[in-house]
C-alpha positions, 0 to 999 in steps of 0.5 A: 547957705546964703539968705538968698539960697534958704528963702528959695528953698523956704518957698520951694517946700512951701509950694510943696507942702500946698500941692501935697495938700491938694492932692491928698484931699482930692483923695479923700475926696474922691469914693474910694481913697487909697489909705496907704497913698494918703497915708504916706503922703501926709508923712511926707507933709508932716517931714516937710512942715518939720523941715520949712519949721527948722529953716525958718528958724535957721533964717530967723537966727540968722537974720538975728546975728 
């Protein structure tokens, strides 16, 4: 993956991970949350947290050599 390609991709999960924030507070926000919904969006944010963490590290070691 080229430098070009990962910090597309980087900034990709990043607007992903803020949208899925967005909506999972306007859930908790609203009377009634649907709990299932919430909670397998907040898995699916945790997965994408995991997965900007690992590409950060592929681009930082990569910048390194």
């Amino acid at each position: 993956m080229t430098d070009v390609t990962s910090s597309e991709s980087l900034a990709q999960l990043r607007v992903e991970h803020r949208d899925l924030d967005t909506v999972i507070s306007f859930l908790n926000d609203k009377g009634h949350p649907d709990e299932d919904l919430t909670r397998r969006l907040k898995r699916r944010k945790l997965n994408l947290r995991d997965r900007i963490a690992r590409l950060e590290h592929t681009i930082a070691a990569s910048a390194t050599s």
